[in-house]
C-alpha positions as CSV (number, residue, x, y, z in Angstrom):
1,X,-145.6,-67.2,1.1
2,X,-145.1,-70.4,3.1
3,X,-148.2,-70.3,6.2
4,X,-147.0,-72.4,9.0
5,X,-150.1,-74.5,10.3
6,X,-148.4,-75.5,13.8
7,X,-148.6,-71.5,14.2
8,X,-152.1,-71.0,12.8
9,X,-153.0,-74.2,15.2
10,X,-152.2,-71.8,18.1
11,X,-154.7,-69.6,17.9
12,X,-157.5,-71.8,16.5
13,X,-157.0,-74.8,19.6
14,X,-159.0,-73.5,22.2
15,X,-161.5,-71.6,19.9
16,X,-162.4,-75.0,18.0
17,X,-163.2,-77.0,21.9
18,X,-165.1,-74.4,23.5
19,X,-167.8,-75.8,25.3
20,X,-170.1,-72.4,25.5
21,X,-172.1,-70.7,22.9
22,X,-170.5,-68.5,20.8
23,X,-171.2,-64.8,21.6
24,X,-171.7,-63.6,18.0
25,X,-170.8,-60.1,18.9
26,X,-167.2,-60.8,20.0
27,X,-165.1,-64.1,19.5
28,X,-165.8,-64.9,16.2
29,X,-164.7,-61.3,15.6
30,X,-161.9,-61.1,17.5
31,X,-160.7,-64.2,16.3
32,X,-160.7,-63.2,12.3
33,X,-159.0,-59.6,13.0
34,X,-156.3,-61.9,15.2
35,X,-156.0,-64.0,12.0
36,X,-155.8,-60.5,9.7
37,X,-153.5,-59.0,12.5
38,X,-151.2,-62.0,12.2
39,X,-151.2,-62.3,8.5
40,X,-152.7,-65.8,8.0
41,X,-154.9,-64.5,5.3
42,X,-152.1,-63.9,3.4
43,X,-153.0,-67.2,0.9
44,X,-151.6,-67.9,-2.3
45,X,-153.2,-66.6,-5.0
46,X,-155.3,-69.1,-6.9
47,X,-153.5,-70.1,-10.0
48,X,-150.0,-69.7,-9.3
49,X,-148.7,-72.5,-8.7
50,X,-149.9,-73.1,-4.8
51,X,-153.4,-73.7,-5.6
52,X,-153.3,-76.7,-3.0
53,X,-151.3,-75.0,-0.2
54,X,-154.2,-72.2,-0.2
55,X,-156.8,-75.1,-0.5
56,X,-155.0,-77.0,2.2
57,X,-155.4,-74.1,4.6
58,X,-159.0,-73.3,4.1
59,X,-159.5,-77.0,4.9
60,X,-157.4,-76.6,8.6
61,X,-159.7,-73.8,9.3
62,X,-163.2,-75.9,8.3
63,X,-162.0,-78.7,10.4
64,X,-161.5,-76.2,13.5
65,X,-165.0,-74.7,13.0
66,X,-167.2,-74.1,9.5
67,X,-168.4,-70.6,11.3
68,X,-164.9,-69.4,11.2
69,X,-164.1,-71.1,7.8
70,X,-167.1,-69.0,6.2
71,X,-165.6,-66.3,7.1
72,X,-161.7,-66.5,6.4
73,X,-163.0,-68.2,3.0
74,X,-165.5,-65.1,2.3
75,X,-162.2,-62.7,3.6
76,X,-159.5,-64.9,1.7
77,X,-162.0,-65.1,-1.5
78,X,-162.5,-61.1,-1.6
79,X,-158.5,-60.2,-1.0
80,X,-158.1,-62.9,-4.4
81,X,-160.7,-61.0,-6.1
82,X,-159.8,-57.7,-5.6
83,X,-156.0,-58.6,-6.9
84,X,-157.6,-60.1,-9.8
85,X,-159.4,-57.0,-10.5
86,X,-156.1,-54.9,-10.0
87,X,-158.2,-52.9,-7.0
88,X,-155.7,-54.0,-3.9
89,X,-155.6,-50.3,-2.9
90,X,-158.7,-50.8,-1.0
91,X,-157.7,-53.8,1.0
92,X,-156.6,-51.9,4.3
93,X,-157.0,-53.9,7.6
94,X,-160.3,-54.5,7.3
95,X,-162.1,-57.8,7.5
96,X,-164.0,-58.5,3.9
97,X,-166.6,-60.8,2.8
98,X,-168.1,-61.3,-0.7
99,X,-172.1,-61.4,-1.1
100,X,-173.3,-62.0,-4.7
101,X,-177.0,-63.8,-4.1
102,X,-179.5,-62.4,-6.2
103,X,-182.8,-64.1,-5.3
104,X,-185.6,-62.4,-6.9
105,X,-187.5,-60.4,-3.9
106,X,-183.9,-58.9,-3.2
107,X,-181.5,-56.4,-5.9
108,X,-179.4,-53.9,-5.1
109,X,-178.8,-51.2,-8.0
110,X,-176.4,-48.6,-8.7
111,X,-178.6,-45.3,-9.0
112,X,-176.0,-42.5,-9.1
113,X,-172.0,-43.1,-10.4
114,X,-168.9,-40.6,-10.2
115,X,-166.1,-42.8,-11.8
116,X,-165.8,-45.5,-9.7
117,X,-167.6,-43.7,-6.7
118,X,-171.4,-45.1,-6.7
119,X,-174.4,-44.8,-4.7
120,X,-176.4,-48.0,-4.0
121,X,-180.3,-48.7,-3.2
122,X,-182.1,-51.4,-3.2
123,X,-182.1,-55.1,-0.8
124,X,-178.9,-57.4,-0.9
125,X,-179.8,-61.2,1.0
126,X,-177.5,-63.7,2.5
127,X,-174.9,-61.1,3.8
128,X,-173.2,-64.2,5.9
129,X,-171.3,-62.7,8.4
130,X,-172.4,-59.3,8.7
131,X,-172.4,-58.8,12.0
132,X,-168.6,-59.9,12.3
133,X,-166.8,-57.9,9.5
134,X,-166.0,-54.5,8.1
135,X,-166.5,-54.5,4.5
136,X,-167.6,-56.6,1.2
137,X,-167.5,-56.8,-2.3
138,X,-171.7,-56.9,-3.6
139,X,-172.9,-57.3,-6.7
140,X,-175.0,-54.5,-7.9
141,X,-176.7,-53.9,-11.0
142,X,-176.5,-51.2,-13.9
143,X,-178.8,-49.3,-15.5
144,X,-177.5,-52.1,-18.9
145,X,-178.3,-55.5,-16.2
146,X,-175.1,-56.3,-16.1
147,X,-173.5,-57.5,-12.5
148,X,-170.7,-54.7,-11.0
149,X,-169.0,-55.9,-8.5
150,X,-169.2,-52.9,-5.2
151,X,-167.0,-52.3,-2.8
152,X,-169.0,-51.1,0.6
153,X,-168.3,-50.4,4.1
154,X,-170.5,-51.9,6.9
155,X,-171.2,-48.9,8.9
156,X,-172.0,-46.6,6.0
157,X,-175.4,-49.3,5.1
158,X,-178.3,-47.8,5.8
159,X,-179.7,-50.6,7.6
160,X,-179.2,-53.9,8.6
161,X,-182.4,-56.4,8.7
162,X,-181.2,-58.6,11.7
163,X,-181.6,-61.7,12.8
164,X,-184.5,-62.4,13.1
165,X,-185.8,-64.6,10.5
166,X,-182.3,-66.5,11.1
167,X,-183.7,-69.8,12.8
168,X,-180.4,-71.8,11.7
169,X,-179.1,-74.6,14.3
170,X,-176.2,-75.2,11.7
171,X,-174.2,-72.0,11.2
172,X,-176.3,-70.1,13.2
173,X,-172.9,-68.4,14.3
174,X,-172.6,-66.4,11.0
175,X,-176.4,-65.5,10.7
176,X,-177.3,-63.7,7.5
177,X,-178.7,-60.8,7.4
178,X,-180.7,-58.7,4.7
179,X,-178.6,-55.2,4.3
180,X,-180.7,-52.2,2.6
181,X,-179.5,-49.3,0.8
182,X,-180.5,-45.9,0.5
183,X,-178.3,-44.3,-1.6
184,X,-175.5,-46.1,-0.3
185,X,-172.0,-45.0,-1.3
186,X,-169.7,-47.9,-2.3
187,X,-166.3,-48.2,-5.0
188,X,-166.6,-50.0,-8.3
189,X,-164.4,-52.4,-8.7
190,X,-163.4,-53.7,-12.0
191,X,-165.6,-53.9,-15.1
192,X,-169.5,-54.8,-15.2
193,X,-169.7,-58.4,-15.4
194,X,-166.3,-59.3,-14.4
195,X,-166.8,-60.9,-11.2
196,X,-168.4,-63.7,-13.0
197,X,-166.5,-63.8,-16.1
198,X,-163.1,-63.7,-14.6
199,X,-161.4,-67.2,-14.1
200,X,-161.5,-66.6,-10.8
201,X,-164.9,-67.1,-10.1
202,X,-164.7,-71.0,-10.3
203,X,-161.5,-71.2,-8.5
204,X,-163.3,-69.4,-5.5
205,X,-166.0,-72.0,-5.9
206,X,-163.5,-75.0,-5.4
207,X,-161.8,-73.2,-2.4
208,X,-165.6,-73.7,-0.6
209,X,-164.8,-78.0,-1.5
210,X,-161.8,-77.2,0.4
211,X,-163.5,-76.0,3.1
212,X,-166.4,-78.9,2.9
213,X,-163.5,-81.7,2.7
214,X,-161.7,-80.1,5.8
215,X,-164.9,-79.9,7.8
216,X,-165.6,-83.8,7.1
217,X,-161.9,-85.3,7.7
218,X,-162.0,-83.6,11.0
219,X,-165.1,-85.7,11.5
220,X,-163.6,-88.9,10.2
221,X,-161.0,-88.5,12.9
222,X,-163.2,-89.3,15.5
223,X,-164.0,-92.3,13.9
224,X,-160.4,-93.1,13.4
225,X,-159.8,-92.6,16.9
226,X,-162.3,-94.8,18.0
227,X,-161.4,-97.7,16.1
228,X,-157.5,-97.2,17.0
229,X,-158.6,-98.4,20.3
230,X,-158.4,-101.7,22.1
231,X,-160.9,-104.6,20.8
232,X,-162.8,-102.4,18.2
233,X,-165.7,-103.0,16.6
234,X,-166.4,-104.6,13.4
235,X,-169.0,-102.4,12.6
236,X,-167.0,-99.3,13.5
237,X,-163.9,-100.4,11.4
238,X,-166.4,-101.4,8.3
239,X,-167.5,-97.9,8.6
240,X,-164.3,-96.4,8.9
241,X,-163.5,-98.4,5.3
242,X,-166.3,-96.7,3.7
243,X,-165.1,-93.3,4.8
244,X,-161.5,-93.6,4.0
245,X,-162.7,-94.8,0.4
246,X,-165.0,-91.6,0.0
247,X,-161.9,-89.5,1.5
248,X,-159.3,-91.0,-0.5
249,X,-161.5,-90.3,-3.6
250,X,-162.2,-86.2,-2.9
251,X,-158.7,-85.6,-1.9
252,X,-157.3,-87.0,-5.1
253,X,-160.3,-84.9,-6.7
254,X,-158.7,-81.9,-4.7
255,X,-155.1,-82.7,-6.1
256,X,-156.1,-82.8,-9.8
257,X,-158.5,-80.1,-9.9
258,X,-155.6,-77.5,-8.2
259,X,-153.1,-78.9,-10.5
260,X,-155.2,-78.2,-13.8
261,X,-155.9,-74.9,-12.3
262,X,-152.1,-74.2,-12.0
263,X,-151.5,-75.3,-15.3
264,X,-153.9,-73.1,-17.2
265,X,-155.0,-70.6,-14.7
266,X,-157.0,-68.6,-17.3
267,X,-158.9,-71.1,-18.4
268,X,-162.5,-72.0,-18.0
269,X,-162.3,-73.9,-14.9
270,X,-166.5,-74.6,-14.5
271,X,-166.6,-78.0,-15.3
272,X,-163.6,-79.1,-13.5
273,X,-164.6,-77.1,-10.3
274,X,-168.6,-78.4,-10.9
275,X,-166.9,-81.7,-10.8
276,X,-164.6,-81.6,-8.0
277,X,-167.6,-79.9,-5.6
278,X,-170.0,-82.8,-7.0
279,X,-167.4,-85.3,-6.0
280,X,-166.4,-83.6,-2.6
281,X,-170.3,-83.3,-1.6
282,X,-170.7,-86.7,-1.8
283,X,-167.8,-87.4,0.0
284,X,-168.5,-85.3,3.0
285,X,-172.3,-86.9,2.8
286,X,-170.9,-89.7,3.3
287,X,-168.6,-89.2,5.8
288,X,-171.3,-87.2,8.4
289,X,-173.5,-90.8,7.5
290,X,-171.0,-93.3,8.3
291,X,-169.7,-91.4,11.1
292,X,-172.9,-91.1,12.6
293,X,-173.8,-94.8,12.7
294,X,-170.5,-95.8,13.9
295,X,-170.5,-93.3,17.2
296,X,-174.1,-93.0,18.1
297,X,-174.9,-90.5,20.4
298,X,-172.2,-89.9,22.5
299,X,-170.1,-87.5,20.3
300,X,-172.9,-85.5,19.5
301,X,-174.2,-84.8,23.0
302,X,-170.3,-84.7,24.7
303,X,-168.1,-83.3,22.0
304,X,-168.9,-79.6,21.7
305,X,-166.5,-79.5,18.3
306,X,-168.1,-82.8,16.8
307,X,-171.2,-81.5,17.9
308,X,-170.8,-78.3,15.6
309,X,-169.2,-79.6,12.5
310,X,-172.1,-82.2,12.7
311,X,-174.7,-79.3,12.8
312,X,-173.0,-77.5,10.2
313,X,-171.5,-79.2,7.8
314,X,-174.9,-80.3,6.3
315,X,-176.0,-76.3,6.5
316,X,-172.7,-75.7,4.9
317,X,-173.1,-78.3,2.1
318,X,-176.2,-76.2,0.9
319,X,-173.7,-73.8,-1.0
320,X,-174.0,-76.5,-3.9
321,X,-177.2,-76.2,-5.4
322,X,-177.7,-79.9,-5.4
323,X,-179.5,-81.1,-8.6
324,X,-178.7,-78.1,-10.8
325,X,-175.0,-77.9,-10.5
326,X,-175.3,-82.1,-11.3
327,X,-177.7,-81.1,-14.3
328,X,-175.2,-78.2,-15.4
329,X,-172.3,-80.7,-14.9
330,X,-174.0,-83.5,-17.2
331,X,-174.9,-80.8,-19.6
332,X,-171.3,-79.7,-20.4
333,X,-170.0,-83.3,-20.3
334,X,-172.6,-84.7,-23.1
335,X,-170.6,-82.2,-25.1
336,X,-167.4,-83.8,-24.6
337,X,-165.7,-86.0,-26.9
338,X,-166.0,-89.9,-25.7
339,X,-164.0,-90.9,-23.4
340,X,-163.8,-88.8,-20.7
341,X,-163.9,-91.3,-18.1
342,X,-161.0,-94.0,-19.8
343,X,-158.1,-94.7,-17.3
């Protein structure tokens, strides 16, 4: 399926320069079931030889606003998921999202199973989104530790923790709630451990680049425009060189990372995807730095869309887990043969 982004434009335009808060309870909301409604969460399927086209589109969406990329990637990320696990029966026209945290003060557990029917207590953290959507895929875990992915409906959760302990100024749109279970019923989809042994699992994790490198070109227009002008400044233009080099490098990164996925689509893809997010990170750090110096203040306190991404891009970034996906990444390319890096 071909997604026209001149039509998707239209409905994201006036959402992306609004210049009041966001009401959390409605436009966010109504904006993803419009999206839903009109089919523009109809992707490509990672893998399939449009890799790009679906990464291309979560990127338009970042660069409108990162609350509504979160979650039309978390909605878009569960719809490839449950086709990978041959469980599209449950899709309806409900808006999904996919929460698989496990910190150690919070677990959900399956306690009672009927085939795939299952009932769920237990804590599940970081539900992004919970407020705006209608279902998810959790993990949850069996009575053997191993991770089964759970399909739930919002209003059948016993209770939802709110907001708040949510004291985010970046993606405070999306808060994330703590959702508890008490004897919860949810659907089993797929096989214990599957949702991270499938290949799919790093494919959805280079989609959130997308979304990270859509976020910071929006920004890097701003500087573009401002330099296009009459008599710009040196400084501006310097910075605008350093951006367009850290751009130019994660969008290549983009293009070679969806083309090995289309290649080999069952392969391993972690240490290709660990790369490309490393790569794209540092990009978009350097974009929201150089960007910064070269505007000052006046985008930030007049631009209520540069104003956002600003806030939460950096919030945003915090899906990589800094250091430890760079350690993991080093780890798997000291067993390399040499030459990894030659031209």
């Amino acid at each position: 399926m071909s997604l026209d982004l001149n039509t998707l434009d239209s409905l994201l335009r006036t959402f992306s320069e609004r210049p009041q808060a966001l009401n959390l309870d409605s436009q966010l909301a109504e904006l993803m079931r419009a999206l839903v409604s009109c089919r523009f969460d109809h992707l490509p399927l990672p893998g399939q030889g449009q890799t790009l086209h679906r990464w291309q589109t979560l990127a338009h969406v970042a660069g409108c606003d990162l609350a509504l990329a979160k979650l039309y990637e978390g909605h878009t990320d569960a719809l490839a998921i449950l086709s990978e696990c041959d469980a599209t029966h449950l899709l309806g026209e409900a808006v999904w999202g996919v929460w698989a945290a496990e910190p150690p003060d919070a677990r959900t557990r399956i306690v009672a199973c009927d085939g795939d029917n299952v009932r769920l207590t237990g804590r599940k953290a970081w539900c992004s989104g919970a407020l705006q959507i209608d279902r998810a895929l959790i993990t949850a875990w069996t009575d053997d530790e191993q991770p089964q992915l759970v399909a739930i409906t919002l209003k059948q959760v016993s209770q939802r923790q709110q907001t708040d302990h949510w004291q985010a100024v970046g993606m405070a749109a999306t808060a994330s709630v703590a959702l508890a279970f008490d004897q919860t019923p949810g659907i089993a989809v797929g096989q214990p451990g599957q949702y991270l042994s499938r290949p799919g699992f790093w494919h959805g994790g280079a989609g959130i680049a997308a979304c990270w490198y859509g976020a910071a070109e929006a920004l890097a227009h701003y500087l573009r425009n401002h330099c296009s002008k009459p008599h710009p400044d040196p400084h501006a233009q310097a910075h605008l060189g350093a951006v367009d080099a850290a751009l130019c490098g994660a969008r290549a990164a983009l293009h070679e990372c969806a083309a090995w996925i289309d290649r080999q689509p069952a392969a391993d893809a972690s240490f290709v995807v660990r790369r490309v997010r490393a790569q794209v990170e540092q990009a978009a750090e350097q974009v929201i730095h150089h960007v910064g110096r070269a505007l000052g203040a006046t985008p930030f306190c007049r631009s209520s869309h540069f104003a956002r991404l600003s806030a939460d891009l950096p919030v945003f970034l915090r899906q990589s887990h800094a250091e430890r996906d760079l350690a993991a990444l080093g780890q798997q390319l000291a067993q390399l043969p040499a030459g990894a890096w030659q031209l």
